[in-house]
Wavefront OBJ file of the C-alpha trace (Angstrom):
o trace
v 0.000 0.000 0.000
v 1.294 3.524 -0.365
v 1.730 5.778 2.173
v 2.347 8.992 -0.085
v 4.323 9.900 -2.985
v 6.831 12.752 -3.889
v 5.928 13.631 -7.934
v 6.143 9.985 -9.311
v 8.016 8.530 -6.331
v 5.946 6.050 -4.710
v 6.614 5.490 -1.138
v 4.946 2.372 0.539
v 4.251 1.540 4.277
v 6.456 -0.879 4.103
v 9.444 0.646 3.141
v 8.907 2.962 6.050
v 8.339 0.477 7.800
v 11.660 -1.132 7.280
v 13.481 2.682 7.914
v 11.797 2.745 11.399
v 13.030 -1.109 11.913
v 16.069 -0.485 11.085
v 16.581 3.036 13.183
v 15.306 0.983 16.123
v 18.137 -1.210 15.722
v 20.464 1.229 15.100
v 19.507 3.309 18.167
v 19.929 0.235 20.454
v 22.932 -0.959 19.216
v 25.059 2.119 19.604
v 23.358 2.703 23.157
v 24.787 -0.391 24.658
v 27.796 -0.079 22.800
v 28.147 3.567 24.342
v 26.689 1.508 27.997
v 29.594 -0.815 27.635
v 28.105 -3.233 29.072
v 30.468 -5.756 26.819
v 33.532 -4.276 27.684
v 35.212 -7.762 29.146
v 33.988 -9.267 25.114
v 36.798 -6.811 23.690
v 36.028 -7.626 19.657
v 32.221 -7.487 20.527
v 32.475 -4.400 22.158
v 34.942 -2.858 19.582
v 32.097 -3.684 16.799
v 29.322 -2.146 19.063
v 31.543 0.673 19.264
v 32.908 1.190 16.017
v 31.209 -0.971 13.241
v 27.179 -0.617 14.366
v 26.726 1.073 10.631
v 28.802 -2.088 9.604
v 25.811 -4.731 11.589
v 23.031 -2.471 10.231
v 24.273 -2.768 6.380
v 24.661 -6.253 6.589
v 21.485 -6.943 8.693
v 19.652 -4.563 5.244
v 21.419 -6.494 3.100
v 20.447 -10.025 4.734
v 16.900 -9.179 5.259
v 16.290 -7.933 1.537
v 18.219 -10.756 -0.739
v 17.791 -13.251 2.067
v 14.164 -12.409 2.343
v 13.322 -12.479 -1.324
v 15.438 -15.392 -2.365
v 13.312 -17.074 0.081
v 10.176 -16.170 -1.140
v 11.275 -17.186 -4.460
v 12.766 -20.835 -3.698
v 10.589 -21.894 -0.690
v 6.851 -20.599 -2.033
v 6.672 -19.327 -5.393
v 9.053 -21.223 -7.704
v 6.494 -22.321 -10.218
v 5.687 -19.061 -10.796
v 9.413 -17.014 -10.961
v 10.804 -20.115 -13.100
v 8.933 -18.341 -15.790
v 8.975 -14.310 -15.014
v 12.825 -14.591 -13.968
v 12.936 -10.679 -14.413
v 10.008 -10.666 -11.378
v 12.559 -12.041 -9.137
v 14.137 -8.425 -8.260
v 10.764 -6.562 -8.571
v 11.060 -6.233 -4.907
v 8.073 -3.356 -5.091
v 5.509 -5.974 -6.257
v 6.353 -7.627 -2.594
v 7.256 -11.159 -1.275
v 8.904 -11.116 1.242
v 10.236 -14.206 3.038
v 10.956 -13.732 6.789
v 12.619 -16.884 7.135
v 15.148 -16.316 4.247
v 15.602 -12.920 5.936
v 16.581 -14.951 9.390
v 18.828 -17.051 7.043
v 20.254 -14.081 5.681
v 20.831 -12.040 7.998
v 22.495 -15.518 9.940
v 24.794 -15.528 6.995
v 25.352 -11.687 6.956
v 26.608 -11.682 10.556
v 28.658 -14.639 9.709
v 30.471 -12.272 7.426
v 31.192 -9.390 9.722
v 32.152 -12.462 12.623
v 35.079 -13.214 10.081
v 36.403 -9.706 9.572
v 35.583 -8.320 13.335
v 37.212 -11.879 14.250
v 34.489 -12.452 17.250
v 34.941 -15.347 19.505
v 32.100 -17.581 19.628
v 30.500 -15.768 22.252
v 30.774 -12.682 21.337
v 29.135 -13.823 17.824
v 26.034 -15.174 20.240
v 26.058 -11.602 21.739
v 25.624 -10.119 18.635
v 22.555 -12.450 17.332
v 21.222 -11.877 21.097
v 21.157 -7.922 20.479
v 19.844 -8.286 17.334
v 16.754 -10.707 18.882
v 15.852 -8.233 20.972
v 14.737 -5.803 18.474
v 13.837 -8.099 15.373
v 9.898 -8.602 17.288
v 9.479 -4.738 16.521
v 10.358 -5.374 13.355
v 7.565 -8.165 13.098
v 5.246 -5.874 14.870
v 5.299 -3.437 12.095
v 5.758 -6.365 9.491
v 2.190 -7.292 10.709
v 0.668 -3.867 11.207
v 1.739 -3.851 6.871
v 0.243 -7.159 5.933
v -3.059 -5.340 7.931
v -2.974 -1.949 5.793
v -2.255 -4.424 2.807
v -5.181 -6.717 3.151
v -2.704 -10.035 3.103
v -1.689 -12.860 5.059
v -5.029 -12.914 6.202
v -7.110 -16.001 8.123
v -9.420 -18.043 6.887
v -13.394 -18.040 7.508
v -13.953 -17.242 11.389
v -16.277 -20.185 12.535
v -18.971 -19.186 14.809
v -17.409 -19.669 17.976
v -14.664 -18.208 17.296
v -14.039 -14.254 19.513
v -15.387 -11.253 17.602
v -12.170 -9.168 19.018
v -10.107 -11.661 16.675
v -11.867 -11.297 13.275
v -11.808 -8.468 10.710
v -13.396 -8.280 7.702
v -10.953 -7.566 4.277
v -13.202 -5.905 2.322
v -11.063 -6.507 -0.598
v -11.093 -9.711 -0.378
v -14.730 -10.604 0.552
v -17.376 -9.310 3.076
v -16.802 -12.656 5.394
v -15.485 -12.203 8.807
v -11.711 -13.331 9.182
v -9.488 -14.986 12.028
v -7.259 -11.588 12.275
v -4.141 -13.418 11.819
v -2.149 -10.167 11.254
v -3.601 -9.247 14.762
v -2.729 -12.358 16.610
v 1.071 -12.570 14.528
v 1.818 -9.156 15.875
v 0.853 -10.267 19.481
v 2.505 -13.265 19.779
v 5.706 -13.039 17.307
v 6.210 -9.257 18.112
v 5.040 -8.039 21.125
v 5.114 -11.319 23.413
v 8.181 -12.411 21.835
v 9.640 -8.706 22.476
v 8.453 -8.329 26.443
v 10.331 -11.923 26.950
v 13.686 -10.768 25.374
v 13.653 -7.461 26.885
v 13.100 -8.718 29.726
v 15.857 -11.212 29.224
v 18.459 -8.289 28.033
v 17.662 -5.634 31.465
v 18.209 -8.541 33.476
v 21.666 -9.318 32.113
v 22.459 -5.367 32.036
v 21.177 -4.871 36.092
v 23.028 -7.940 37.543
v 25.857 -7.753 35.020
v 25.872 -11.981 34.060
v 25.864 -12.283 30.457
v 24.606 -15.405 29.177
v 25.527 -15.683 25.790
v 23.002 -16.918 23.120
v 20.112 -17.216 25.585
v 18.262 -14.347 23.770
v 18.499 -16.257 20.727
v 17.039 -19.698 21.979
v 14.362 -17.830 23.263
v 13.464 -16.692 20.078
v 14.019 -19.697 18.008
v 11.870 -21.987 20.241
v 9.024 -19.448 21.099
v 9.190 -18.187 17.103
v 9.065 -21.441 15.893
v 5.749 -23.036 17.986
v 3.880 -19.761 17.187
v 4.712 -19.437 13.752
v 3.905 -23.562 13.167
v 0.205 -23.271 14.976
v -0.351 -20.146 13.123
v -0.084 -21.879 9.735
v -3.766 -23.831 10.451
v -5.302 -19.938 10.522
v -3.779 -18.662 7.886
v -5.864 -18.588 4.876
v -2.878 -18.611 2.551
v -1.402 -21.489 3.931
v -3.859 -23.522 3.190
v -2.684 -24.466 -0.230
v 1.096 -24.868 0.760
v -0.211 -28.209 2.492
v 1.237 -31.364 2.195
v 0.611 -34.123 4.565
v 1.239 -33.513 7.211
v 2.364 -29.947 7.035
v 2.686 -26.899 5.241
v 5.650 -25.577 3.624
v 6.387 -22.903 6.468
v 5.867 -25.748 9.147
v 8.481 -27.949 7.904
v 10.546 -25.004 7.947
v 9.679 -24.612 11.699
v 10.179 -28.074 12.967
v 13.532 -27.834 11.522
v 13.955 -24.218 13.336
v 12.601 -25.394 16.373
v 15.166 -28.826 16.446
v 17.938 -26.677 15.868
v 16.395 -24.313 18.807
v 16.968 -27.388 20.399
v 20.329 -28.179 19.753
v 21.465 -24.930 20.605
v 19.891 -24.699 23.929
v 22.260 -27.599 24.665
v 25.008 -26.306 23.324
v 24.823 -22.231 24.404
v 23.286 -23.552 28.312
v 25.383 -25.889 29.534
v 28.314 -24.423 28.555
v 28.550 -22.228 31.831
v 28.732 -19.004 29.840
v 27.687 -16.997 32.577
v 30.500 -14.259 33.123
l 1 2 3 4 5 6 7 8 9 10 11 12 13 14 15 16 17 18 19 20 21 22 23 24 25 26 27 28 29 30 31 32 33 34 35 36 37 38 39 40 41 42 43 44 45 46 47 48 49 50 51 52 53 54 55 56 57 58 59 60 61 62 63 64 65 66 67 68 69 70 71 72 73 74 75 76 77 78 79 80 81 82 83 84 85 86 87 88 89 90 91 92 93 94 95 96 97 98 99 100 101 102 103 104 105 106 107 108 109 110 111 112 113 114 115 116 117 118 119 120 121 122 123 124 125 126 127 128 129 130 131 132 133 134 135 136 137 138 139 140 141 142 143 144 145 146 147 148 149 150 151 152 153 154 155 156 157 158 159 160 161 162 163 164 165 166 167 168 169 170 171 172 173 174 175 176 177 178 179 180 181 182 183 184 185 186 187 188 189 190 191 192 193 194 195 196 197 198 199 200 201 202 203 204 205 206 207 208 209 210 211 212 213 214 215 216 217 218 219 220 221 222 223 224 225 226 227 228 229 230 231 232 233 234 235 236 237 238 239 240 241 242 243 244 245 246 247 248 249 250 251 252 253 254 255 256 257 258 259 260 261 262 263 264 265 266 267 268 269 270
């Protein structure tokens, strides 16, 4: 949908709402950097110090290419086989958010090799990141709202009246408001928990590397996976005995898993 436009320059709600995403991050990274509250991880503190412009370009450039190269391979491949000049029409929208995850994972990856962070410091990094990426979802949602998409399928009768919206582009039929529900429990739940998770670190000073991170792996992944049997749009991405996107989270959630027992018990409190 767009917001406004400057002569022919069309700008849409979601690019802004990327900028604001984006800003947020930016403004939280460089206030703990200036905090110090890292200072004992020397290379993770010299990057929060010194390269937060170098974490927000490659956290852009993960979310966009990663994002849209996911949309492409994991849910519309049929279709972009044939209209391979579609694939950078990034304006017509698609938008994967687990190929952004993926790269943005691989972005970081890059500036771990060049700011040479130890393992835990690398954790640190995802963790700060984590903590802001559920605003990000938050206004994801708020978009897919103002745009009429991802919505639910037909509300049965029982189902609460607070929870349904009709999408009067699509039909007059009230819907399961999945945007509404996403942007609870992705964003806003998701966001209180990790907060939480960060002040708590900050006030009593014991870092525990990657715990951020699990948090939002495993509480990501069992939202996003029950979510898919509202969504109206998932509904043809079934195939016994999931949808594409739940495959995707069983495999998120197992490697949730895996690093719980690997970032926990290795006594990373400092």
């Amino acid at each position: 949908m767009v917001a406004f436009a400057i002569w022919s320059i069309k700008v849409y709600w979601y690019g802004i709402f990327y900028l604001i995403s984006f800003l947020l991050g930016y403004g939280f990274l460089t206030r703990v950097g200036k905090k110090k509250m890292y200072e004992r991880f020397d290379h993770a503190q010299i990057l929060l110090t010194k390269g937060v412009d170098d974490i927000i370009l490659a956290t852009v450039i993960g979310i966009l290419l990663g994002g849209r190269l996911g949309e492409v391979f994991l849910y519309d491949w049929w279709y972009y086989s044939t209209h391979l000049s579609e694939i950078i029409a990034v304006w017509h929208g698609g938008m994967s958010f687990i190929g952004g995850i993926v790269g943005v994972l691989v972005a970081i990856l890059i500036i771990d090799r060049i700011f040479k962070l130890t393992r835990k410091e690398l954790f640190i990094i995802f963790d700060l990141l984590l903590v802001i990426v559920p605003l990000g979802i938050v206004l994801g949602r708020f978009g897919n709202f103002l745009n009429q998409e991802l919505y639910g399928i037909v509300a049965p009768s029982w189902w609460p009246a607070f929870l349904t919206h009709t999408y009067s582009d699509i039909d007059s039929l009230p819907r399961i408001n999945t945007n509404l529900i996403s942007l609870i429990l992705e964003g806003i739940l998701i966001f209180i928990l990790n907060l939480g998770s960060f002040l708590k670190q900050y006030i009593t000073k014991k870092i525990t590397p990657g715990r951020i991170t699990v948090t939002f792996i495993l509480l990501y992944s069992v939202i996003r996976f029950f979510l898919e049997y509202l969504r109206q749009d998932s509904q043809s991405q079934f195939f016994w005995p999931f949808s594409t996107t739940q495959r995707c989270m069983v495999l998120f959630f197992l490697f949730g898993i895996g690093l719980w027992k690997y970032v926990l018990t290795k006594k990373w409190t400092n």
